[in-house]
N, C-alpha and C positions, 0 to 999 in steps of 0.2 A: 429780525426776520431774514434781515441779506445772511447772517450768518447760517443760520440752518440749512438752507438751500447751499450754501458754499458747500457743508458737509456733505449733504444729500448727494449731492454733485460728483465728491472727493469719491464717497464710498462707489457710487455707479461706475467713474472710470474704475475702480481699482477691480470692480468686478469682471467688467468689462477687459480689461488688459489681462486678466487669470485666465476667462474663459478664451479670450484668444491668445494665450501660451499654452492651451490642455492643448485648443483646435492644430498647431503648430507642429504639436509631436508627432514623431512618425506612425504611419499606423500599426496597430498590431499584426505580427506578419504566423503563418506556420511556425515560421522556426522559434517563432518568442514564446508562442505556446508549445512547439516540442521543449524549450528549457524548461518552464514553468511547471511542464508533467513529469520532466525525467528530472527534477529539485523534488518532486513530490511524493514517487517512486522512491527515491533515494533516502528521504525522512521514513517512507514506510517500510523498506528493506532493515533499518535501520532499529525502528523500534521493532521487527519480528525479530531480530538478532538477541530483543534482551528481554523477548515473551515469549519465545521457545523454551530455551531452559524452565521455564516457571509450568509451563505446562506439561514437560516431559517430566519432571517432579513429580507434579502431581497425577497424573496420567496412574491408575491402576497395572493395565496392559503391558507387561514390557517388550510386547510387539510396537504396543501404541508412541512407548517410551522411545523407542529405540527410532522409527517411524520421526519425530519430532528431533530427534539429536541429528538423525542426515540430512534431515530439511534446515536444520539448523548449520552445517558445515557448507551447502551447495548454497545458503542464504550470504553466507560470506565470500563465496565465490562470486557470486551476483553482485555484490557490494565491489567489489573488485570489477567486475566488468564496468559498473555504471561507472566508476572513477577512468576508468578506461576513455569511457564515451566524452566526460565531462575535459579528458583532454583533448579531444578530437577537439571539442568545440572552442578549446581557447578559454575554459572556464572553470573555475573553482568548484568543487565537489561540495554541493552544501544543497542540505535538505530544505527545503519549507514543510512548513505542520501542514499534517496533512488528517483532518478534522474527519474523513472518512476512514481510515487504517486505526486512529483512536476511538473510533466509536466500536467499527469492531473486535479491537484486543481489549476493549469497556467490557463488551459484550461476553466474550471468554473469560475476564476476570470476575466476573458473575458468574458465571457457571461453575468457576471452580470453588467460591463460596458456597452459590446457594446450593450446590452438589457434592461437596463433600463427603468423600466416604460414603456415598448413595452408588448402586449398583449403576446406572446410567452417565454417571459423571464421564465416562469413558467415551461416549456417544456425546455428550455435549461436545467436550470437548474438542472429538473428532470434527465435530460439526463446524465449531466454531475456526479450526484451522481449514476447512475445503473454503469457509467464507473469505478468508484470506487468500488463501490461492484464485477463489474465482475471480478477486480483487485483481491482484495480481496480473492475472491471464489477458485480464479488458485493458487493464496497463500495458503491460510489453503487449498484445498483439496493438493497440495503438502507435506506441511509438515505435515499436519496426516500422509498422506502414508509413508513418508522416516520414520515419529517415530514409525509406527506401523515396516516395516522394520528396524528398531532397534533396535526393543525388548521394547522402551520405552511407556507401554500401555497406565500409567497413561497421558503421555503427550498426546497421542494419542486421549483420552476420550477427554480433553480440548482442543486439536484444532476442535475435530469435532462437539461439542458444539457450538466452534467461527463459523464455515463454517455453521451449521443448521440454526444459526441466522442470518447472511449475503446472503443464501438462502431465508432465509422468506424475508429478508428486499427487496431484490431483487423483488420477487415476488408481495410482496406489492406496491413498488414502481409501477410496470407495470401496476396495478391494475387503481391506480389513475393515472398514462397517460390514458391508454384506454378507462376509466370512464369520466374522466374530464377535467385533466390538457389538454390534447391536441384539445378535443374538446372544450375546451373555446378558446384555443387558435389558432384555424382554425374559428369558428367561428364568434368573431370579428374582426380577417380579414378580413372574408368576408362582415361584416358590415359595415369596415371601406372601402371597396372596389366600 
């Protein structure tokens, strides 16, 4: 019996002494979650780098096509800014999976499956890169603001750089849905109807 209790005993402090090493750690500060977002950004800039091409492929449009190759070249610029940032802060440029940017290039790789040579495939797809841009958008204007709350201007100038052009590209994009991509593709539905 004396022995179980010993154990009993052993296992409590050892609990005990974990929970007061978590209690111990500093807190989590702004700046640990501006890293945490702009490692996250940088995983997502990163995989749009290698689901552009696949979409300007597929893309019917070669407005739409062409529309996906600039976003594609200013997407590398961006990746270049964030390494910028990542040495401001004294830290290695490295992504965390970022389980939101994979759900929605999931969501575009379905599209270009189950649309296929279907007269709308041009409209999903569109669709499916403004999701990304608005991604994007709530991203950098975030972390301008925490860096401008940080004092850190310079980094601040570079993300609002990255957010001006994820704006425009936004903007663009909607341009040609409203222009074309959709009315093509409402109307040979209706043709094929």
């Amino acid at each position: 019996m004396a022995r179980r209790t010993t154990k009993r005993t052993t296992k409590k402090r050892a609990t005990k002494k974990a929970a007061a090493r978590r209690t111990r750690q500093a807190p989590k500060m702004l700046s640990d979650l501006f890293l945490e977002t702009l490692k996250d950004i940088y995983f997502a800039e990163n995989k749009i780098i290698r689901t552009l091409p696949k979409m300007a492929k597929a893309a019917h449009s070669k407005d739409l096509a062409a529309a996906f190759n600039k976003h594609l070249r200013e997407t590398q610029g961006q990746v270049k800014r964030l390494d910028q940032v990542f040495r401001m802060l004294g830290k290695p440029a490295r992504g965390r999976p970022c389980e939101a940017i994979n759900g929605i290039t999931d969501e575009g790789a379905e599209i270009m499956k189950e649309f296929k040579n279907a007269p709308a495939l041009d409209a999903g797809l569109l669709a499916a890169a403004q999701a990304v841009e608005h991604y994007e958008i709530s991203r950098y204007g975030t972390l301008r603001t925490w860096a401008e709350e940080l004092g850190m201007h310079d980094a601040a100038r570079l993300l609002q750089e990255t957010l001006n052009e994820e704006e425009a590209t936004d903007h663009a994009l909607t341009e040609l849905a409203t222009s074309v991509i959709n009315l093509e593709a409402e109307g040979e539905y209706r043709t094929a109807a």
